[in-house]
N, C-alpha and C positions, 0 to 999 in steps of 0.2 A: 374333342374329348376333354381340353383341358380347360376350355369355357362351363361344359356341362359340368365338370368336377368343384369348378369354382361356383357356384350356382347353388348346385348343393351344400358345398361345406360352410357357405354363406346362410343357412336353412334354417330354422327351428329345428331344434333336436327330434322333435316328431315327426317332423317332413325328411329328415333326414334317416330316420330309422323307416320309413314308408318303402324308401328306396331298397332295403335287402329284403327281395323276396323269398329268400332262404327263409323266413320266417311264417311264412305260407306252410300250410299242411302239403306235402306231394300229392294228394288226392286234388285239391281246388288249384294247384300249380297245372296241373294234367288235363281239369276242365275245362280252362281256359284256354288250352292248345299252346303244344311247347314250339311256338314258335311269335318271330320278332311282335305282331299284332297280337295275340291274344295273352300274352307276357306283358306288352306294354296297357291292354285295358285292364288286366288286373293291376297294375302299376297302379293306373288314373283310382280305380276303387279306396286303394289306400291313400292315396294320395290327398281323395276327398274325408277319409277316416283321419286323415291326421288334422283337420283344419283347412285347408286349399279348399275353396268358394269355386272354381274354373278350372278346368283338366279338360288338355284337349288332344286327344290320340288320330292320329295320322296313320292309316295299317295302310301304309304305301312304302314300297322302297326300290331301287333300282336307279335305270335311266331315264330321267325326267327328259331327256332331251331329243336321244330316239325313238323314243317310244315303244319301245321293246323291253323293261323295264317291270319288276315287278308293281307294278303301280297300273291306277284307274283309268290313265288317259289313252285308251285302246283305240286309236288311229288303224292297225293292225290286227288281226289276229281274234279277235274280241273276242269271240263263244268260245271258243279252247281257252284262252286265258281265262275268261272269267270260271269258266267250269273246273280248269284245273287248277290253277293259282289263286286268284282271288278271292272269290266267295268261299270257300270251305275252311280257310283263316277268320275270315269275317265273319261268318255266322258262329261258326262254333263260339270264338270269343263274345261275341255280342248276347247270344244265349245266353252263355255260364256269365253273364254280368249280370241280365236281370235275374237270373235265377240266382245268384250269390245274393242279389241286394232285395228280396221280396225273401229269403230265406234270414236273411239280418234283420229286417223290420226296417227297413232303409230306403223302400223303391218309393214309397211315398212322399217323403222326402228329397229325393234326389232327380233332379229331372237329365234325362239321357236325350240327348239331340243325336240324329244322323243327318248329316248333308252332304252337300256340294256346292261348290260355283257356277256348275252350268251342267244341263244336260247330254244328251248323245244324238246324234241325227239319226231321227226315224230311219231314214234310208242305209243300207248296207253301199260302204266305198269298196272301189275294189281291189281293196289290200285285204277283205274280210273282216274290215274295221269298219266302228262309226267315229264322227268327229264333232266338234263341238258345236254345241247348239243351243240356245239359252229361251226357246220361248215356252217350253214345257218339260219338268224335272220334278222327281221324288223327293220327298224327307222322309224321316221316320222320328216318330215324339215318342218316350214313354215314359211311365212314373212321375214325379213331380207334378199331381195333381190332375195330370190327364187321365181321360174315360179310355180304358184301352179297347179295341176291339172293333173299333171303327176306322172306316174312310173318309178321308174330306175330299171332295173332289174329285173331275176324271178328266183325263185326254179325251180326243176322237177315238176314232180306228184303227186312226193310224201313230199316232203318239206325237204326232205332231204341233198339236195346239190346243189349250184347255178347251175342253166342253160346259164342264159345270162346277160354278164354284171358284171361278179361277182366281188365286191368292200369288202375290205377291214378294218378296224379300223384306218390306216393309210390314206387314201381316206377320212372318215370322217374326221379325223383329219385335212386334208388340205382342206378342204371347208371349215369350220368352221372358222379355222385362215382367210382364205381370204374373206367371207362375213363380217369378225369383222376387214379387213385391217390391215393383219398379217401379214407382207413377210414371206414369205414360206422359205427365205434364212436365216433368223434369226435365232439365236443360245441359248443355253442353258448353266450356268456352274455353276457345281454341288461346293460342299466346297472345292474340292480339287483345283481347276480348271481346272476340266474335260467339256470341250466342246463337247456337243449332239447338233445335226439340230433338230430345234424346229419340221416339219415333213418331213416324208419321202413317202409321197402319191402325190397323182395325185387330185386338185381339179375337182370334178363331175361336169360336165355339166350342172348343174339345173339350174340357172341364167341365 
């Protein structure tokens, strides 16, 4: 708490006034779901209103380490978590975002990333959990230039392995830089001065 206080009082005054959401109407506080994730995407909203270029919300919380934990890494239990805990925070905040920011004239402008690091095993373990599995997973893009209303891509049957279309980390990576007007050809260099290409993907077709 006392790193995050310092952080902020370190802030631009408008970054710093971002942070009382008391200044929110109660009606778009309530949209957003009075609780820790859909409090904190309306955070990131002002956050990008004050100036901040990158806002990154995390609607995880708990025991990372049991997995028992309000949080994504369902080892356990998965369909009841996700049905009672999880997604009903998620969505509703995630809604009342686009919908505050297409309501502001802002969704065009602002590109919304969902991810992850990895996906879930097709297969059910027998805790009623899936576990990690990284050769087929979701995102979700919107605003910032993207065509909404479309799919890229699909698993099998079983969600185990792309079918069609199959895209990459490197793929995100170069759409992303080029909806934010990245060149693709741009460079990277570490302390030594080791030169990396900022990406090495194909931007997606979405736009």
């Amino acid at each position: 708490v006392a790193e995050q206080r310092a952080v902020v009082g370190r802030a631009h005054p408008r970054v710093q006034a971002a942070f009382n959401l008391d200044r929110e109407s109660l009606n778009i506080r309530e949209q957003y779901g009075s609780h820790l994730c859909g409090q904190s995407i309306l955070l990131a909203r002002r956050l990008t209103e004050a100036g901040v270029p990158i806002v990154t919300v995390v609607c995880a919380a708990g025991d990372l380490n049991g997995s028992a934990g309000d949080h994504w890494d369902t080892h356990g239990n998965n369909f009841n978590r996700l049905k009672r805990d999880l997604l009903p925070p998620f969505d509703r905040g995630v809604s009342a975002l686009l919908e505050d920011l297409a309501q502001r004239g802002r969704l065009d402008d602002t590109l919304v990333v969902m991810l992850t690091d990895f996906g879930r095993t097709p297969r059910v373990n027998g805790g009623a959990g899936r576990d990690h599995y990284p050769n087929v997973y979701s995102i979700f893009l919107a605003g910032g230039g993207i065509r909404g209303g479309q799919v890229y891509g699909s698993s099998d049957r079983l969600g185990a392995f792309p079918r069609d279309l199959p895209t990459g980390p490197a793929d995100v990576h170069a759409t992303i830089f080029t909806l934010m007007g990245i060149p693709l050809d741009a460079h990277l260099y570490d302390p030594t001065g080791g030169r990396f290409a900022l990406a090495d993907g194909r931007p997606l077709p979405l736009f």
